[in-house]
C-alpha positions in Angstrom: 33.4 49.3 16.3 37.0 49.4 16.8 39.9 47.8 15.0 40.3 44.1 14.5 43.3 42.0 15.5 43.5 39.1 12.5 46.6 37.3 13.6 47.1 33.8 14.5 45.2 32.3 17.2 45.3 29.3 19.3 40.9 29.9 19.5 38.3 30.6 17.3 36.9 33.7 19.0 33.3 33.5 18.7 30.8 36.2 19.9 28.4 35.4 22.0 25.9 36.5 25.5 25.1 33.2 25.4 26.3 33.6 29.6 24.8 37.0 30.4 21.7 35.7 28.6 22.0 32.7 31.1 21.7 34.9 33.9 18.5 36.3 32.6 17.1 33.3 32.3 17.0 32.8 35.4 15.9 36.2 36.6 12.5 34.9 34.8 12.1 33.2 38.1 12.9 35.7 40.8 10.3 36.6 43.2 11.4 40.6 42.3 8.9 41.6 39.5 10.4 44.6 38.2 14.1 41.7 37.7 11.6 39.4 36.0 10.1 42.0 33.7 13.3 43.4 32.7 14.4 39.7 32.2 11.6 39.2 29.8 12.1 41.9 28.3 15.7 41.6 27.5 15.1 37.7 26.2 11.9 38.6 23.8 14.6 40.8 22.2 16.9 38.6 21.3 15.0 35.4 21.1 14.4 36.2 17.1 18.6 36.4 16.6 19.5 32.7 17.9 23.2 33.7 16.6 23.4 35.9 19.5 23.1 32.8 22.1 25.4 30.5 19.5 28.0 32.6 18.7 28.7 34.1 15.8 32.1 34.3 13.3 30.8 37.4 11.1 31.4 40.6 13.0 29.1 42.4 10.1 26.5 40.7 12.2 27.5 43.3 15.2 26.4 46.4 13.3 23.5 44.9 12.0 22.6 43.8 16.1 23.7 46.6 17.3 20.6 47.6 18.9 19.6 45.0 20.2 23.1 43.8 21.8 22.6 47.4 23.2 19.7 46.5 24.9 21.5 42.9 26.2 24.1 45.0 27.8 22.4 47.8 29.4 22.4 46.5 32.7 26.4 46.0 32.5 26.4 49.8 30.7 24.8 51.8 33.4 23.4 54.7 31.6 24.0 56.3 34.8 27.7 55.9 35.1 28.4 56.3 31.1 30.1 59.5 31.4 32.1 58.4 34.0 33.1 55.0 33.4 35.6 54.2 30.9 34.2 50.9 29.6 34.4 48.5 26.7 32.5 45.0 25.8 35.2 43.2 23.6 37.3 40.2 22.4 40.1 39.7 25.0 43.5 40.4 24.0 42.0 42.0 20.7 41.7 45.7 19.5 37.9 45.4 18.9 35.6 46.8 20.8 31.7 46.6 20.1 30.6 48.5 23.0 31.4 51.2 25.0 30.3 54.1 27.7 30.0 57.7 26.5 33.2 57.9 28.4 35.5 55.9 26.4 33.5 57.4 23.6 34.7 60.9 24.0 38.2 59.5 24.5 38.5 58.1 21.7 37.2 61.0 19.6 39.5 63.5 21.2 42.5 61.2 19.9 41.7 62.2 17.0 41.0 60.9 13.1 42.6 57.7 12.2 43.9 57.4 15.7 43.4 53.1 15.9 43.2 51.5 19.4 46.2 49.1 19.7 47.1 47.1 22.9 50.9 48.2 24.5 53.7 45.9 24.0 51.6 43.2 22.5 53.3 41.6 19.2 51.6 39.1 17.4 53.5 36.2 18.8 53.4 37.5 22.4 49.5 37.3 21.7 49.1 33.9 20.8 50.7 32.5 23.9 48.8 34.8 26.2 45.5 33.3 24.8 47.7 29.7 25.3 48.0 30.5 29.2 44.2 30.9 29.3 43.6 27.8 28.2 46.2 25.7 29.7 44.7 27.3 33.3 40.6 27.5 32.3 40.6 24.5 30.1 43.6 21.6 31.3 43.6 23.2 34.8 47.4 23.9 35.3 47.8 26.7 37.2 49.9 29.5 35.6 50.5 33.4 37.0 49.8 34.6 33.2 48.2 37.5 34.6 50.1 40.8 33.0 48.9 44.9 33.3 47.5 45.4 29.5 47.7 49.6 28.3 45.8 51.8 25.9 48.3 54.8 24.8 45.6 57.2 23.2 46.4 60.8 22.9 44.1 63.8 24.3 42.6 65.9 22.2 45.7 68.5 23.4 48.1 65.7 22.2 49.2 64.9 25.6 49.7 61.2 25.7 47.6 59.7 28.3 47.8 55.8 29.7 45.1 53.7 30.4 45.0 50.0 32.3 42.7 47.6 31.2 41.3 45.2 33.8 39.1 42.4 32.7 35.9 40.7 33.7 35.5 37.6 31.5 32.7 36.1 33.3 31.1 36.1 30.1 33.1 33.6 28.2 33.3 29.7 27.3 36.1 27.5 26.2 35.3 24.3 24.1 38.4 22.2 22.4 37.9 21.5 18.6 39.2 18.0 17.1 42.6 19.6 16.8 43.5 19.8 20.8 45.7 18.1 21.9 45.8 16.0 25.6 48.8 17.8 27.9 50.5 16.4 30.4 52.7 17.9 33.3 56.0 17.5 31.1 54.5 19.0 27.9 53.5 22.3 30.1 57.2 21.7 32.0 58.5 22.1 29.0 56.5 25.0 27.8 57.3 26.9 30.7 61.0 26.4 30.0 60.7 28.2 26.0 58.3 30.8 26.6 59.9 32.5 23.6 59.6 29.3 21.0 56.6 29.8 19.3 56.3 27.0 17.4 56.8 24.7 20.2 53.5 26.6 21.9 51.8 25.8 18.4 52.7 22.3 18.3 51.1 21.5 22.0 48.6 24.2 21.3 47.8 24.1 18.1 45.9 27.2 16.0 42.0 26.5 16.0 42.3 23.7 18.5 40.0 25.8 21.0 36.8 27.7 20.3 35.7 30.7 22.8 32.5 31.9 22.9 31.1 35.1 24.4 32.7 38.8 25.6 35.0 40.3 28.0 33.8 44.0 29.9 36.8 45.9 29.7 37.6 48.4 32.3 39.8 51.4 31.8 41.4 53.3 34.6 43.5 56.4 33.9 47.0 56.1 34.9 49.0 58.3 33.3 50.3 60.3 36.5 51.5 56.4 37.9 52.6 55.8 34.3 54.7 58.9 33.8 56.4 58.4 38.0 57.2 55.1 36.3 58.5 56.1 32.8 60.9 58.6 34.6 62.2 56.3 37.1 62.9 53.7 34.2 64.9 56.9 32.5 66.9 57.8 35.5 67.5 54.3 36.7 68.2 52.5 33.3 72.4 52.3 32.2 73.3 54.7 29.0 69.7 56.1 28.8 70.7 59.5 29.9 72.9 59.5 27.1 70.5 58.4 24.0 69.4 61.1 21.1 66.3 61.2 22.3 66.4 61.0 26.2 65.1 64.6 26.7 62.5 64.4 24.3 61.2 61.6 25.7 61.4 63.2 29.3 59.8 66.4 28.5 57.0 64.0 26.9 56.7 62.2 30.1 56.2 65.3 32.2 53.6 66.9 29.7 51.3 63.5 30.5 52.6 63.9 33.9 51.3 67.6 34.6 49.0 66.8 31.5 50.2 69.8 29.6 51.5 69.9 26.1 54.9 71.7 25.8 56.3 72.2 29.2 60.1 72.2 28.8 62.4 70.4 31.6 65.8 71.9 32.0 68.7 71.2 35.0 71.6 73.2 36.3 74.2 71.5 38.5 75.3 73.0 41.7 78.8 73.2 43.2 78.7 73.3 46.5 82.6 75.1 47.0 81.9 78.1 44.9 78.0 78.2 45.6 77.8 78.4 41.7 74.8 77.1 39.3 76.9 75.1 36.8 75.9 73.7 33.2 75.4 70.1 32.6 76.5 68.5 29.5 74.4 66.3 27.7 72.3 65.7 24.7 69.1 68.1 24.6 69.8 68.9 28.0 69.3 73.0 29.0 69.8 75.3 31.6 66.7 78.0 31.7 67.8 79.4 34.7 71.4 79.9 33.2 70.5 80.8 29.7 73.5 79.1 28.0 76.2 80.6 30.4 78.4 77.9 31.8 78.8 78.7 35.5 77.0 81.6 37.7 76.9 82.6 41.2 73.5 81.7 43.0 73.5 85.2 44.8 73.4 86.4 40.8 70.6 83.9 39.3 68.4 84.0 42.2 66.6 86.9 44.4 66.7 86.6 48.1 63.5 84.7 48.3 64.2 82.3 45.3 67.3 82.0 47.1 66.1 80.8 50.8 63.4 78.5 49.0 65.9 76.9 47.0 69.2 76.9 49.1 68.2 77.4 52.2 64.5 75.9 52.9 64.9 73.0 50.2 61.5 73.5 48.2 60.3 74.1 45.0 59.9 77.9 44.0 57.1 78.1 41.6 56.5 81.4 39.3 53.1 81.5 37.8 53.3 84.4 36.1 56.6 85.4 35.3 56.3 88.7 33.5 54.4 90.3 36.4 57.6 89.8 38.5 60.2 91.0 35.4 58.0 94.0 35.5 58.0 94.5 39.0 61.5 94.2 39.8 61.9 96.4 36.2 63.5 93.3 34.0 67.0 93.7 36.8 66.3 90.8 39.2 66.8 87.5 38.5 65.4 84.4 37.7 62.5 86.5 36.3 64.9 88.5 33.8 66.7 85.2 32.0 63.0 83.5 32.6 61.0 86.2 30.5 63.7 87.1 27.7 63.2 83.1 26.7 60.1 83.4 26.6 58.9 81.9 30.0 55.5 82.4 31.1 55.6 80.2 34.3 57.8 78.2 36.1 59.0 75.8 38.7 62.4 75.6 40.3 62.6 72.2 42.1 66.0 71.7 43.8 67.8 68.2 43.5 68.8 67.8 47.2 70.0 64.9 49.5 70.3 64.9 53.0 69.6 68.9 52.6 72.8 69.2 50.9 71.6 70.4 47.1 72.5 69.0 43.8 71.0 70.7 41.7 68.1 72.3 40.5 65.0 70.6 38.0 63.6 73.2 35.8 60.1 73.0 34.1 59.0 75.9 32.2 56.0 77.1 30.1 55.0 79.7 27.4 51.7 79.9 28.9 50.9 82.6 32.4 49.8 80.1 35.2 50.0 76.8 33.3 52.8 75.8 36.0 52.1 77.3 39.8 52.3 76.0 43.5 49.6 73.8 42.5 50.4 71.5 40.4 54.4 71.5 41.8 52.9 69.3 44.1 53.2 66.5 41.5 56.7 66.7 42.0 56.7 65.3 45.2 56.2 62.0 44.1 59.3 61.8 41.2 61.5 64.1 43.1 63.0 61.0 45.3 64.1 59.1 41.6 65.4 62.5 40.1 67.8 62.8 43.3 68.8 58.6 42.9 69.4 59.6 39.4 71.6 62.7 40.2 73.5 60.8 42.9 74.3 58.2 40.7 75.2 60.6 37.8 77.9 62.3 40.0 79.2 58.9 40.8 79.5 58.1 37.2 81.1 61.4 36.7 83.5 60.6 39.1 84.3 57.3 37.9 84.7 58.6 34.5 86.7 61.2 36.0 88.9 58.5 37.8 89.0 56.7 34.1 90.7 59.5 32.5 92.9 60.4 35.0 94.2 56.4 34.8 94.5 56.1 31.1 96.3 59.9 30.7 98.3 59.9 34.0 98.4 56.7 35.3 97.8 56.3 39.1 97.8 59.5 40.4 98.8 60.1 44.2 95.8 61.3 46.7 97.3 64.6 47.6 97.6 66.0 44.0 94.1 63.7 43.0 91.9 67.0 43.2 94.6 69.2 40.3 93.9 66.6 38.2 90.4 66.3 39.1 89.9 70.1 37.8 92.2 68.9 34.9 89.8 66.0 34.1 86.7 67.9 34.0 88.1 70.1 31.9 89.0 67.8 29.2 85.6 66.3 30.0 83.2 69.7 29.1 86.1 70.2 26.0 85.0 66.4 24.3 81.0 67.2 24.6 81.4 70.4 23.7 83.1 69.4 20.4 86.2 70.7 20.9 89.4 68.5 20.5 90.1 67.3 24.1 94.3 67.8 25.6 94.7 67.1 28.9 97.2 70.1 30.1 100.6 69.2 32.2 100.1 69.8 35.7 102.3 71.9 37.7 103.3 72.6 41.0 105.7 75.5 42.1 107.5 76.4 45.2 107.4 72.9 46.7 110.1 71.9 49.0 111.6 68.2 48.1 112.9 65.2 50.4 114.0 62.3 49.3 115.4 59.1 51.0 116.5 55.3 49.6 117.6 52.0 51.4 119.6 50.2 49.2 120.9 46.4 49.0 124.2 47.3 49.7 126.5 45.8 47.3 123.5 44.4 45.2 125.7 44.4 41.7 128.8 42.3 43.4 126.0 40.1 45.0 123.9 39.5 41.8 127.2 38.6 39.5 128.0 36.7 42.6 124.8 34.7 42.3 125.5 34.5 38.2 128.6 33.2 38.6 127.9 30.7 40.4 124.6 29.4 38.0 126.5 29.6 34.8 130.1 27.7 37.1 127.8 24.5 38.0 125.7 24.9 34.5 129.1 24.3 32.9 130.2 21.7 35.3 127.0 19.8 34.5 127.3 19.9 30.6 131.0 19.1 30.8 129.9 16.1 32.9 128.0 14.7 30.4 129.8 15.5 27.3 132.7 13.9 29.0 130.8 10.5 29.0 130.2 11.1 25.5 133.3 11.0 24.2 134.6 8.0 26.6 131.5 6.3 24.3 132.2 7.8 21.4 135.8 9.2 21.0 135.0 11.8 18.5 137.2 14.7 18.4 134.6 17.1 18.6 133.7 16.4 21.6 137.0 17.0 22.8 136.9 20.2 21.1 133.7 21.1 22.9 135.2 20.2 26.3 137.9 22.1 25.7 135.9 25.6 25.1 133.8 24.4 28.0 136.9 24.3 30.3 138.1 28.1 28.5 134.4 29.7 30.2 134.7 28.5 33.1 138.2 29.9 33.3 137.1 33.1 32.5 134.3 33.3 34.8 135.8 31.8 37.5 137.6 34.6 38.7 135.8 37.3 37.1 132.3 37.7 35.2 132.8 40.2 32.7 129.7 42.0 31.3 129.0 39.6 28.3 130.3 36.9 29.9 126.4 35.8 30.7 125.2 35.9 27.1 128.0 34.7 25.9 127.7 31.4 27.5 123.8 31.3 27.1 124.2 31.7 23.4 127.4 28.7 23.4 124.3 26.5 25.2 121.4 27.2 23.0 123.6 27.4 19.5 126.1 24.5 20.3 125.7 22.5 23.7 121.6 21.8 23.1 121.5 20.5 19.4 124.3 17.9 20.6 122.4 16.9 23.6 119.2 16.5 21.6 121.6 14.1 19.5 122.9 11.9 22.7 119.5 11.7 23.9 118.4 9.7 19.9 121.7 8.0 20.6 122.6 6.2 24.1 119.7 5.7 26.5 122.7 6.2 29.5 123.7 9.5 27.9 119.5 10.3 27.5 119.7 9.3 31.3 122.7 12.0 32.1 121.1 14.5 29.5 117.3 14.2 31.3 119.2 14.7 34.9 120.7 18.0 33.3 117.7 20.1 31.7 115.5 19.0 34.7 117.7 21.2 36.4 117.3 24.0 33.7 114.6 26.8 35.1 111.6 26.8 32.3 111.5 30.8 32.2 115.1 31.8 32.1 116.2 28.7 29.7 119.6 28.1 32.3 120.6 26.9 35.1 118.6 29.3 38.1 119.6 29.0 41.6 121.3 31.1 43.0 120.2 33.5 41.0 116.7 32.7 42.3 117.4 33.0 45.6 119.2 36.3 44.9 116.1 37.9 43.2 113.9 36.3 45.7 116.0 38.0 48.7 115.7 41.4 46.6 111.7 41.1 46.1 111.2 39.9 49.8 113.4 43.5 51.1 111.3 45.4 48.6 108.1 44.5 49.4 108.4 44.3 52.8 110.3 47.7 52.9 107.5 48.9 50.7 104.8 48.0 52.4 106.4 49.5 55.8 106.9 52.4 54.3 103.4 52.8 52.8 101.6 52.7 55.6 103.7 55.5 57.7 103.2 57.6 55.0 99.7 57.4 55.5 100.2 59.0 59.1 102.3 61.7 57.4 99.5 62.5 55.2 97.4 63.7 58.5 99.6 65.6 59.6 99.9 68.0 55.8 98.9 67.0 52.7 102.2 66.0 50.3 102.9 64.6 47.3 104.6 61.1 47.6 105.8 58.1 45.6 108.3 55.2 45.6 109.8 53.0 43.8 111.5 49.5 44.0 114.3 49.0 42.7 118.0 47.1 44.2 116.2 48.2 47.2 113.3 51.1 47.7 113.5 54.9 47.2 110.9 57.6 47.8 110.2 61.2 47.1 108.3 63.5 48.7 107.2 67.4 47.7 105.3 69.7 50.4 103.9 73.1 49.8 100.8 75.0 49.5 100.0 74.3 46.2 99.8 70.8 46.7 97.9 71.1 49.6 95.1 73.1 47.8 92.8 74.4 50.6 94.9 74.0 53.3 98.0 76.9 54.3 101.6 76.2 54.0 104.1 76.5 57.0 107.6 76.1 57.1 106.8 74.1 60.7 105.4 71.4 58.0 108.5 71.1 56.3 110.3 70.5 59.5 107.8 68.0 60.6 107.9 65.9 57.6 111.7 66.3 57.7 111.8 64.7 61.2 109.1 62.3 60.1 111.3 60.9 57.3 114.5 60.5 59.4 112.3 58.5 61.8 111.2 56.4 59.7 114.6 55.3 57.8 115.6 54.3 60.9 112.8 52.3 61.5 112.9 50.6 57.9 116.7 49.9 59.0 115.4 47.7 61.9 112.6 46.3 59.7 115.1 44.9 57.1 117.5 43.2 59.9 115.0 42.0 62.0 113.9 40.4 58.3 117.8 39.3 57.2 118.2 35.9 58.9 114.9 34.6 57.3 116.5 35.1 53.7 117.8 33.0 51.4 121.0 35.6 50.8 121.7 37.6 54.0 121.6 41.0 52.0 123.0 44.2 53.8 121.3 48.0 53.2 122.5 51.5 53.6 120.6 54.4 54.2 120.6 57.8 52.6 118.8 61.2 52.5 119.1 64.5 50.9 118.2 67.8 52.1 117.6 70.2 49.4 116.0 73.9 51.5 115.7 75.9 47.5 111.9 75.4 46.7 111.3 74.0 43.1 108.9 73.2 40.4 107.7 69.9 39.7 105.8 68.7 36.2 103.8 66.0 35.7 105.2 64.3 32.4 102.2 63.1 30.2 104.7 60.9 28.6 106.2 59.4 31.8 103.4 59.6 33.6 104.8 60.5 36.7 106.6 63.8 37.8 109.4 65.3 37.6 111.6 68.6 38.3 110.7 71.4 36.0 113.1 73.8 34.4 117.0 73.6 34.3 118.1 75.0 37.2 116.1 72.9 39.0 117.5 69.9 37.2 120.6 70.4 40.1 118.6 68.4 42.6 117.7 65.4 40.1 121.8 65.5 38.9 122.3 64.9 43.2 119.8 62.5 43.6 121.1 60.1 41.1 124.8 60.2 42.0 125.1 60.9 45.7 125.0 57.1 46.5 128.0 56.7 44.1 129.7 59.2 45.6 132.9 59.4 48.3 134.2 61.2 51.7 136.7 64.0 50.2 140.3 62.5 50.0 139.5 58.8 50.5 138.2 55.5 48.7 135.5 55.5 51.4 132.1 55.3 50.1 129.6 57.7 52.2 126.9 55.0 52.7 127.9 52.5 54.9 126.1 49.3 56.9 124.5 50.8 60.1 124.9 54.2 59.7 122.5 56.7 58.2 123.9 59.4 55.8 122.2 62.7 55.4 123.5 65.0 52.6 123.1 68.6 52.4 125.3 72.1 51.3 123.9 74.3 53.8 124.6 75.4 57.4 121.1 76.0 58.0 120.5 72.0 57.3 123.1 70.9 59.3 122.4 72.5 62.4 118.3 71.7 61.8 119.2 67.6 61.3 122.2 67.7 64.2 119.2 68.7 66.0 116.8 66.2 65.2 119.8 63.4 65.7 120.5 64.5 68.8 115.9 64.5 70.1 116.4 60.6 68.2 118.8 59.8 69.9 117.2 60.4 73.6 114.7 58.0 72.1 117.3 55.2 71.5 117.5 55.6 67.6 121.2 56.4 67.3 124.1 56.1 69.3 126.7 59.2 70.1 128.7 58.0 67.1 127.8 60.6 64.9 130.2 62.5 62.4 130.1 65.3 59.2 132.1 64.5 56.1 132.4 66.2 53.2 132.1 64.5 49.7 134.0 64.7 46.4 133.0 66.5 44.1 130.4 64.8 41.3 130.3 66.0 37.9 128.4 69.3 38.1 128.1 69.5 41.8 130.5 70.3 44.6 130.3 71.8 48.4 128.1 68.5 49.4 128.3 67.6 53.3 126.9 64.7 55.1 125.7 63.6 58.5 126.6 60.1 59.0 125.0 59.1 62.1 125.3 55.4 63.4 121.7 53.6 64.1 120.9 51.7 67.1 118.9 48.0 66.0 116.1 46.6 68.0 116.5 42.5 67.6 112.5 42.6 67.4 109.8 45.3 67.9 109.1 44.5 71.4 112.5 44.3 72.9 114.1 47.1 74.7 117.4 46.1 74.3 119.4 48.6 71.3 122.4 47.4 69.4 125.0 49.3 66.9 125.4 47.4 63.5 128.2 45.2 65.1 126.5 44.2 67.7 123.7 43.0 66.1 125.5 41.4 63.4 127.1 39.3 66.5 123.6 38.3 68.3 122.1 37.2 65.0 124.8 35.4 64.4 125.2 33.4 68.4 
């Protein structure tokens, strides 16, 4: 007799064959002698033991029946079958069993001494409201799907874990409410259904003891410890952080042993890169690489033999190697996989790749100490958890690469696509450095011998614009106060607010014919410290002057704390350029990208300015031509002109009709770029080639030699450069534009002054031809465009 479950119950459990011994009762009748006899027989047995029909509390009663309760269930224990069948007579959803075939018998022995039967995932309060769904459908007829698969886990006698279903036949059993049951309605099992988890709420419609059961279920065991193990791995390889537990390889290997019903296979992976056709190590708790026998990365022409090879690689199948020392000894301990196999002590093997779509993953590993344990056999069994372990590698890359993503945003920031695959390698890096244990840097990134271009459109005069814009704000913010504060002291007389109409009157002398730099917070301090607090006064004071007070802050903007007009529609003008300038300039690039990979990025600023780098380190896999450089070169001066038309064709719709000028540099000496962890972006590397950042940042300051001319001017585009070479290259590419109605034949070279640290610049200042929208054929110089907006 097996263990007894002595929890709570919502029914006395009573045995009883009261039922089967109904059955025989009426095989007394049946026309079949030999039924009838064995009938009898069976009932003259029992018929001394009444308890047996009644029921019976006292399971002591069970041993002391045992023989004849043996003899009750003989028809429903085929001797016959009792080494075959894995049968039980029992309590349902209890661990006792009082009957069982030789079967379940042998089972149970093999598991070993003081191995106790014990239902899966059935807790004391899960069993009392499983017994409660029972009743509510067999005794008050509501119909419920409480139906749930019931395990064994019992251990073979090799301590392979093996899993058992139990389906029940309760034919057998009665249900009879006791004076504590209780009468249900439809809202009492409504609301049951809605707390499935509240106990006592289940004990107060059901209570303990309200139900008596009489009789037996026949259990019936089927084996399912292959469907169990398919199912326990998927759950591992599907489930979120599992791969990463303590104990997710132990548990895995475990799962295989009941799988391939062995006890102490191992399970091992190597990755696969595709680009160097290497085996590679994957990191990860417990997790091993037979095949690479603790080396990080190896060729797969050096860990595999040509046939191991063309299984693997080429034919996509499992390589099994059932005895591995016979093939160390044949190929004399020098070929591989046998040599790394038998030096760890591997007796048999099989190599499973990981492949999708043919294209392979990586390879699953499952190794043995014992000759022939693992063969072509039993791989078979792999065909049916194969399709999970590929999900799970597919969606362990993807991970990877979103964690790879996740580094490469928190240590670099957005990162541009054509230089995404250095810091890739960068990332993976740091990645094997923090699970190996070692303190993880992520390196500066470097790229030498790149050529640079770089271009801006800038709001031309955007600084005498903007104090325009402040000017005017703080003129008619002043106006306003001295408005009011005038009708105070024509109420009031007091001399300080003549004193504060007089300082009133001094700012907006000084700002009315220039803004000087603290001019701005000068007169927002005078507001918050001096004009406010009297306001907040006139507005306790005078409900006219609370009147003329109201009128004036519901004209003061809410972020800025000051009168914001002009100043709005300044700002609004800049964002409106920028981000429509941007966005123009975003998508060409895109098209550039086709044509060669380059390293790009812009900014916004009083306008928008990019930079561009092109060589063959950037490009990665792809070879570097000087034609490239040209392209992109020709690309660029395109597409300034094109952004030129984008902005005027924009300029009437703005609130402040903003001009731009154009500018580019041409720089021919390759140079060094660094990605600045502390930036996070990049920048020129070295000191000599900190020449080209000193140009970049002061060309568009800068003048035509022996004038007060500035070099970028409305409608013209101004290319600078200091050598020959670059001037004839962009006269040519002016000249090809200009067949295609991009400039006119205004075109001139100046040279500049010098800037601090930099002399011997030139420019080509080549005048662009406008389009008054992108359909129109019609071409107009700066002048002439200015004049048909304007008619």
């Amino acid at each position: 007799m097996i263990k007894e479950n002595n929890s709570e119950s919502p029914m006395l459990q009573k045995v009883s064959f009261n039922k089967l011994l109904n059955h025989y009762d009426e095989q007394l009748k049946s026309e079949d002698k030999s039924l009838a006899e064995r009938a009898r027989y069976v009932l003259e047995a029992q018929a001394p033991y009444p308890e047996l029909r009644d029921g019976f509390e006292d399971l002591s009663i069970l041993e002391k029946r045992k023989d004849v309760i043996r003899i009750i269930l003989a028809d429903t224990f085929s001797e016959v079958l009792t080494n075959n069948e894995i049968k039980t007579a029992s309590i349902p959803y209890a661990n006792l069993v009082f009957n069982s075939s030789k079967r379940f018998q042998s089972i149970i022995e093999n598991a070993g001494e003081g191995f106790e039967l014990e239902m899966r995932n059935m807790p004391d309060d899960m069993h009392y409201m499983m017994q409660c769904t029972v009743i509510l459908s067999f005794y008050y007829g509501f119909s419920l799907d409480f139906k749930r698969p019931l395990f064994y886990d019992i251990p073979d006698k090799n301590g392979v874990m093996r899993h058992y279903r139990i389906l029940y036949n309760a034919d057998f059993m009665e249900i009879t409410p006791t004076k504590k049951a209780k009468e249900l309605k439809q809202s009492d099992v409504d609301e049951l259904l809605e707390n499935f988890e509240d106990l006592e709420l289940w004990k107060e419609k059901i209570p303990p003891n309200s139900f008596i059961t009489k009789g037996f279920v026949i259990s019936n065991l089927f084996d399912v410890t292959a469907e169990h193990s398919i199912s326990q791995i998927k759950s591992s390889l599907i489930g979120n952080n599992k791969r990463g537990s303590e104990n997710f390889m132990d548990d895995f290997q475990n799962t295989f042993s009941s799988l391939f019903s062995l006890n102490g296979i191992n399970v091992g992976f190597a990755g696969y890169d595709p680009n160097t056709n290497k085996f590679l190590k994957i990191h990860g708790k417990g997790i091993e690489s037979y095949l690479l026998k603790g080396q990080e990365m190896e060729s797969c022409d050096a860990m595999l033999c040509e046939y191991s090879y063309g299984k693997l690689l080429t034919d996509s199948t499992y390589y099994a190697i059932a005895n591995v020392e016979k093939y160390y000894k044949k190929s004399e301990g020098k070929v591989q996989p046998y040599k790394n196999l038998y030096e760890q002590g591997i007796k048999s093997a099989i190599l499973a790749p990981i492949a999708d779509e043919g294209n392979l993953l990586g390879v699953l590993e499952l190794v043995s100490t014992k000759v022939n344990e693992l063969n072509s056999i039993n791989a078979n069994k792999l065909v049916d958890v194969m399709p999970f372990i590929v999900s799970a590698v597919l969606r362990s890359i993807e991970e990877e690469q979103n964690l790879i993503d996740a580094i490469i945003q928190h240590e670099c920031t957005t990162v541009h696509s054509s230089v995404y695959w250095k810091f890739q390698e960068e990332a993976k890096r740091f990645m094997t450095d923090e699970l190996s244990g070692n303190q993880p840097a992520f390196k500066e990134i470097v790229f030498k011998d790149v050529y640079p271009l770089y271009g801006q459109i800038d709001i031309k005069d955007s600084s005498k614009e903007r104090n325009l814009a402040i000017q005017r704000d703080l003129m008619i913010q002043l106006s306003e106060i001295h408005s009011v504060i005038n009708e105070a002291l024509k109420k009031f007389k007091l001399p300080i607010y003549e004193e504060l109409m007089f300082r009133i009157n001094d700012y907006l002398e000084e700002i009315r014919e220039t803004l000087y730099t603290n001019s701005e917070q000068a007169i927002f301090d005078f507001v918050q410290e001096e004009v406010n607090p009297v306001f907040h006064h006139l507005k306790r004071e005078d409900k006219k002057l609370k009147e003329l007070v109201l009128a004036y802050e519901n004209q003061i903007d809410a972020s800025t704390e000051s009168y914001y007009d002009h100043r709005r529609n300044y700002d609004e003008s800049v964002m409106e350029i920028n981000k429509k300038l941007a966005a123009m300039l975003d998508k060409k690039q895109l098209e550039a990208q086709e044509m060669f990979p380059h390293y790009f990025e812009r900014y916004k600023t009083d306008g928008v300015e990019h930079n561009m780098y092109i060589g063959s380190q950037i490009a990665n896999d792809r070879n570097f031509d000087s034609l490239y450089l040209n392209n992109l070169r020709l690309w660029q001066l395109q597409v300034m002109v094109e952004m030129e038309n984008k902005h005027y064709a924009l300029k009437p719709n703005l609130p402040i009709q903003l001009d731009v000028a154009s500018l580019m540099l041409v720089y021919s000496t390759p140079l060094a770029i660094r990605f600045r962890m502390d930036e996070k972006r990049f920048d020129v590397d070295g000191t000599y080639n900190a020449r080209y950042e000193i140009i970049k940042k002061r060309i568009d300051k800068s003048y035509v030699k022996g004038t007060n001319e500035r070099l970028t001017q409305k409608g013209k585009l101004a290319i600078v450069y200091s050598q020959k070479k670059d001037e004839k290259e962009y006269l040519r590419y002016v000249k090809f534009l200009k067949s295609k109605g991009y400039f006119t034949n205004n075109v001139e070279i100046v040279e500049l002054e010098g800037l601090q640290g930099v002399t011997g610049l030139k420019a080509i200042r080549a005048e662009i031809l406008y389009k008054t929208d992108e359909k129109s054929t019609k071409t107009y110089t700066y002048k002439d465009l200015m004049q048909e907006l304007e008619s």
